[in-house]
C-alpha angles and dihedrals in degrees: 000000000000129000113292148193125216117213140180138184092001108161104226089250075057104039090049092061105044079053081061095042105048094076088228101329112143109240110214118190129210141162134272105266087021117122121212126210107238116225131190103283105045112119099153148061117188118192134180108205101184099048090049095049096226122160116213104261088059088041082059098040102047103034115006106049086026102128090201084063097039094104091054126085105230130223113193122195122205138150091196102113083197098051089046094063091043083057108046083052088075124108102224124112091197080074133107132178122212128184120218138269103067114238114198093211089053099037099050077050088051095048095047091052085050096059084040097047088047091047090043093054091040085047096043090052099042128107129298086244087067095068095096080060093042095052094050098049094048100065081041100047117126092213125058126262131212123174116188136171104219091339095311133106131254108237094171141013131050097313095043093087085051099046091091132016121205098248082063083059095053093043099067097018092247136128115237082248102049085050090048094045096050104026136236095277098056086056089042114097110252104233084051100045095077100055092046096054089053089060096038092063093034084060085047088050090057092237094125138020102212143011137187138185143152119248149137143266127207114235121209085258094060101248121119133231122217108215133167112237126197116186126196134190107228126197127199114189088213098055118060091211142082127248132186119213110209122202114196125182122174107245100169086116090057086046098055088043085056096054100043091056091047094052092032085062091041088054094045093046079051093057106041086060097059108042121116087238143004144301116225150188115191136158127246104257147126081276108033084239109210119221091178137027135175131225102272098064086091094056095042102040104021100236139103113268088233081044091071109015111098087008094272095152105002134351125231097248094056093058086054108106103252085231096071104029107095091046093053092045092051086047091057095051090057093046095053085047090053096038082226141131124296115218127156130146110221150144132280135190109230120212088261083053092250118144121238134193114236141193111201123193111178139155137198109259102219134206118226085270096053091247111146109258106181134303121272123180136103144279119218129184107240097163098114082052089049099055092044081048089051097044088042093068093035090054079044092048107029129059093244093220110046081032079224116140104259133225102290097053089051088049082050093049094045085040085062094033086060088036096058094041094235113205131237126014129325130178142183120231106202117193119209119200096147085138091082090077088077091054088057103058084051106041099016136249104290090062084063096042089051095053093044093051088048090048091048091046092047087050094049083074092071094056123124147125094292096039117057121188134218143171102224120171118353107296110014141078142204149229124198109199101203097188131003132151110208139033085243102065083054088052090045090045094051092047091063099052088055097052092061096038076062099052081056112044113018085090094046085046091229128152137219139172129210113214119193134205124191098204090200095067091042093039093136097065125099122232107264085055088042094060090035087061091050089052096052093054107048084046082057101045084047088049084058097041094111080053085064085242093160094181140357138204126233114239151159098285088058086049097057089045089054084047092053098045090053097054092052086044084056097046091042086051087053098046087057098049088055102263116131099346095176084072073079113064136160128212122184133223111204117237111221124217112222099197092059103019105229135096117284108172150356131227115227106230118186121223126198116209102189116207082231118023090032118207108016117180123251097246084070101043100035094054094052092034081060089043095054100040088239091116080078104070090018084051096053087053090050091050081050100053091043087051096047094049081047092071094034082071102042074053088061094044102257093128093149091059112098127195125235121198133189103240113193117224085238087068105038089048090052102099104233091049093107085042098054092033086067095043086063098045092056095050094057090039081234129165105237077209078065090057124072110190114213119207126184129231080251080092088072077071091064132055107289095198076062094035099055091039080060098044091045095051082054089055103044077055089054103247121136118238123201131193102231129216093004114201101025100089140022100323129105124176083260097058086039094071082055096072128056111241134126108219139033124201116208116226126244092252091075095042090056097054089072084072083057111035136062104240100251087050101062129076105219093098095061098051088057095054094044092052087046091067096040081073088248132128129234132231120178117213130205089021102155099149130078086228097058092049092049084051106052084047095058092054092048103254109172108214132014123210124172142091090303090066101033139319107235110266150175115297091236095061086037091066086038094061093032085055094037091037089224097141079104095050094042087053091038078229125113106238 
């Protein structure tokens, strides 16, 4: 018969891998008490003690002192530290110890020293006629040999060419002589030398028979090996002397196997207790049965471990939330088909009946045939990451201060609204109160606050199913009508909301528009326009509101408004990138000093020529040009052209005549505006006490702390700075000292009051004189009568500009009547 293996109490997992690890031995199984009959072949006995639950006097009784097994060398398994000392106690060198678990690597070593072990010992007793055979297996062993008289090596007679064998050499990297020269204790690792000398005098004493251990040897480099000895006493009748056979195998590669696994399940222990959940295995059934649980399953579900393991008090799937069971259950089917992950984020009952978030990573555990064996992953509690996830996309998807859901949850729901073709019609309501904005830099920004959260709250009570609200942009809301039938439920709705705005803010005296928007006639718009169109009309219906329009419809006329302002926005865009510039053109009124009587100065004033709509008037393109940010690079090329023309007219010998050039607040508060400005100015070797900077009432709107740092700054350079259009917006006398300019000029409405108005009746006289002592200088504007200009000279006024002067015109024909003096002519008035 072939070679075989005798084993007994092998788990299959074990089994399976003493079959691997044989090279080609036949394993054959029987039963605890059972006696085999032994057969030629059979060279091994493998045991595992634990498993089959001997104590060491049946493990005597049945195996080791077994005649039947007394030809077999004998490998005994056991994880009982206990039953392992009593064992190696033993005097039997047919012995060997192994530590559970199996590793395939070490055992397949172990049984190949055992066949070894078992030839070498046939092989050492055998007839003298076997020496031939002897002396060609020791230099080819593939164990070390090591053959001593008393622990010490034999250097001459019979014995001196088998005291060492060359795989003893290559085991500790030494020559035989080096070995022979220096002795086996100096190679012998210190903290295993004296345990190995015990038992070595304990084997010349006669005491024992055998011994084996696992120690190391030190190599030349320092390192050290980890081997596995077994010494025999050998006695042979002839010689009256003792000899010890040493068997030595490297095992360093079952060692650090060893200690891998050692640290990999303390990591792992370590782990486990520290997770934020619970390991689990668990069979695929109706109630994920669990078969193991770690620690953590108390802190994360609430219950004992013994509590839920086997189902003794509930069973997993009873503490998953109903909602998610037959999903995760579906998942998993496609997982197993596919022999993937498992992966999936739901909600357990704790034993207080809390709920927690979990994330859940499992795997199908398979058999070597690929048939499903159980489940195995972790649990882990999620749930603080869940609610920073869910107030994460509320903070994403609602205004945090109204609570109301924000613009883009209102784009997502029309998005779905389009996507599913609802039917009807359906309109926004848009609600304008950006005037509170001005309430806030007077009164701060809580008072705001405070408006905006009682008109959301006041609002929230129109809410239904039919009427949905947002917060959109600061400032405004918005209603989404998801049906209505007629124009008139929009108008009483409207009204409605009105009269609550006014409960509201008719004290405050604040005002808001209501803008309205029927989807069904604009169908054909995108979000963002419609939203735009929404916009437009309730900023219309809020620029009304002293003309009591409460609301207004978006239509067609708005549309092609809309139309018409993006098609200047897009020819301004070009003209700032560089492409036709000339769309953008000055032309320049003179300024006359009364005093003197000549022209001192012109203003710059831009022109926009439109490819389609031709000439359109500053008060359309400025306004857009300051919404858009565009005033800032189309403002620079108007600064460019009013300096060059500047110097066209030094060049003609006007060297007297100043510029002066309408500056919006968007450009002076951009940080690199006094940079840029003297750029300018050096390019066109200009003086800044020949440029007057004119700024609008439109800066009360900034902060004037910010505003008068920046003017100052213009005026330590030596610019000029006016206050333009004095009297038409925010600013009083009183707000005029606050800012640092050097010049107001007065606007056309009070200039025409003097064709009204008897002279004692209007009040133009007396600003003059207030700005005057203020230390300020004084330009009229829209002057276009003699009478208003003898008048203005008579109350001092400083300067005169308007149609009685000249109209603005082109800089050609400016350098032609400067060079003809015709002003006079062209005014039919002498300067």
């Amino acid at each position: 018969m072939s070679e075989y293996i005798l084993a007994v109490g092998l788990h299959e997992e074990e089994f399976a891998i003493l079959e691997r690890c044989s090279e080609g031995a036949a394993i054959l199984s029987f039963s605890e008490g059972e006696t085999p009959s032994i057969e030629e072949g059979g060279f091994l006995l493998v045991v595992d003690a634990s498993s089959s639950g001997f104590s060491l006097e049946a493990l005597q009784e049945n195996i080791l002192e077994n005649p039947a097994f007394s030809g077999l060398q004998k490998i005994i398994l056991t994880d009982d530290l206990e039953l392992e000392a009593s064992i190696s106690r033993i005097d039997d060198q047919s012995v060997d110890l192994y530590r559970k678990p199996i590793v395939e690597g070490s055992m397949r070593v172990r049984i190949k020293r055992q066949r070894d072990l078992l030839r070498m010992r046939e092989q050492v007793k055998a007839d003298k006629v076997a020496s031939m055979l002897v002396k060609a297996i020791f230099p080819q062993s593939p164990i070390g040999i090591f053959l001593s008289h008393d622990g010490v090596t034999f250097t001459s007679g019979e014995y001196a060419d088998f005291n060492i064998n060359p795989m003893v050499e290559k085991i500790t990297g030494r020559s035989r002589r080096e070995i022979e020269k220096i002795g086996w204790a100096q190679i012998t690792h210190p903290e295993d030398l004296p345990e190995e000398l015990e038992k070595l005098k304990r084997l010349n004493a006669g005491e024992i028979g055998s011994y084996t251990m696992d120690k190391r040897y030190l190599r030349p480099d320092g390192s050290s090996v980890w081997v596995n000895v077994n010494v025999f006493s050998l006695s042979l009748p002839e010689e009256n002397k003792s000899l010890q056979l040493a068997l030595i195998t490297d095992i360093s590669e079952h060692k650090k196997m060893g200690l891998a696994l050692a640290e990999s399940e303390n990591y792992m222990s370590v782990l486990l207790s520290h997770l934020p959940g619970m390991a689990y295995h668990c069979l695929n059934d109706a109630d994920w049965t669990m078969k193991y649980v770690s620690d953590g399953c108390f802190e994360l579900t609430g219950f004992e471990i013994e509590e839920i393991v086997e189902n003794k008090v509930v069973s997993y799937n009873d503490i998953i939330v109903p909602e998610y069971r037959e999903n995760l259950r579906e998942e998993w089917k496609k997982i197993l088909r596919k022999k993937g992950t498992f992966k999936a984020e739901y909600e357990i009952f704790t034993a207080t009946g809390s709920r927690k978030w979990v994330m859940e990573a499992a795997q199908g555990v398979y058999d070597e045939k690929g048939k499903l064996k159980s489940l195995q992953g972790i649990i882990l509690d999620v749930t603080d990451r869940k609610k920073c996830e869910i107030q994460l996309v509320h903070y994403h998807e609602y205004d945090r201060w109204t609570g109301l859901p924000n613009e883009w949850s209102m784009e997502m729901l029309l998005q779905q609204e389009k996507e599913s073709n609802q039917v009807g019609c359906q309109a926004l309501v848009g609600i304008d109160v950006s005037t509170i904005y001005n309430k806030n830099i007077a009164y701060g920004f809580a008072y705001g606050q405070k408006i905006i959260k009682e008109i959301a709250d006041e609002l929230k009570t129109l809410r239904d199913d039919n009427h949905h609200l947002f917060s959109t942009y600061e400032y405004r809301f918005m209603f989404y009508v998801r049906s209505y039938s007629a124009k008139e439920e929009l108008i009483s709705f409207s009204e409605e909301i009105s009269r609550r705005m006014r409960s509201i803010l008719r004290v405050e005296r604040i005002g808001w528009g209501i803008g309205i928007l029927e989807l069904d006639l604009f169908n054909n718009h995108n979000t963002d326009a419609t939203l735009r169109n929404v916009l437009v009309a309730s900023e219309k219906s809020l620029a009304s509101f002293e003309e009591d329009l409460r609301f207004c419809f978006f239509d067609k006329e708005m549309e092609l408004a809309l139309e018409r302002e993006n098609v200047i926005m897009q020819e301004l865009t070009e003209i700032a990138s560089g492409k036709g510039k000339d769309r953008l053109y000055l032309e320049y009124q003179a300024i006359l000093d009364l005093k003197t009587d000549t022209i001192c100065s012109f203003e710059a004033l831009a022109r926009l020529q439109s490819d389609r709509f031709g000439l359109v008037s500053p008060l359309e393109f400025i306004p857009l040009s300051e919404k858009s940010k565009l005033i800032i690079p189309l403002g620079e090329l108007i600064i460019m052209k009013s300096l060059l023309f500047l110097k066209r007219l030094r060049e003609e010998g006007h060297d007297d005549i100043t510029i002066a050039v309408n500056i919006s607040p968007v450009q002076l508060l951009k940080r690199e505006f006094t940079e840029n400005l003297m750029h300018m100015m050096e390019a066109t070797q200009t003086d800044p006490a020949s440029v007057c900077l004119e700024i609008t009432e439109s800066v009360f709107d900034s902060t004037i702390q910010e505003m008068n740092r920046l003017l100052e700054e213009l005026r330590r350079l030596g610019f000029s700075i006016a206050l333009d259009d004095f009297g038409t917006g925010h600013s009083s006398l009183a707000r005029e000292t606050e800012l640092h300019v050097c010049c107001v000029k007065i606007d056309k409405f009070f200039i025409r009051q003097l064709q009204k108005f008897r002279e004692e009746e209007t009040v133009l006289s007396s600003i003059i004189t207030m700005v005057h002592k203020q230390g300020l200088s004084v330009i009229a504007e829209g002057v276009e009568t003699e009478e208003q200009k003898q008048y203005l000279r008579l109350h001092g006024c400083d300067k005169i500009q308007g149609y009685l002067i000249s109209r603005p015109r082109p800089e050609q024909e400016v350098l032609k009547m400067l060079s003809d003096n015709t002003f006079s002519r062209d005014n039919n008035s002498r300067l």
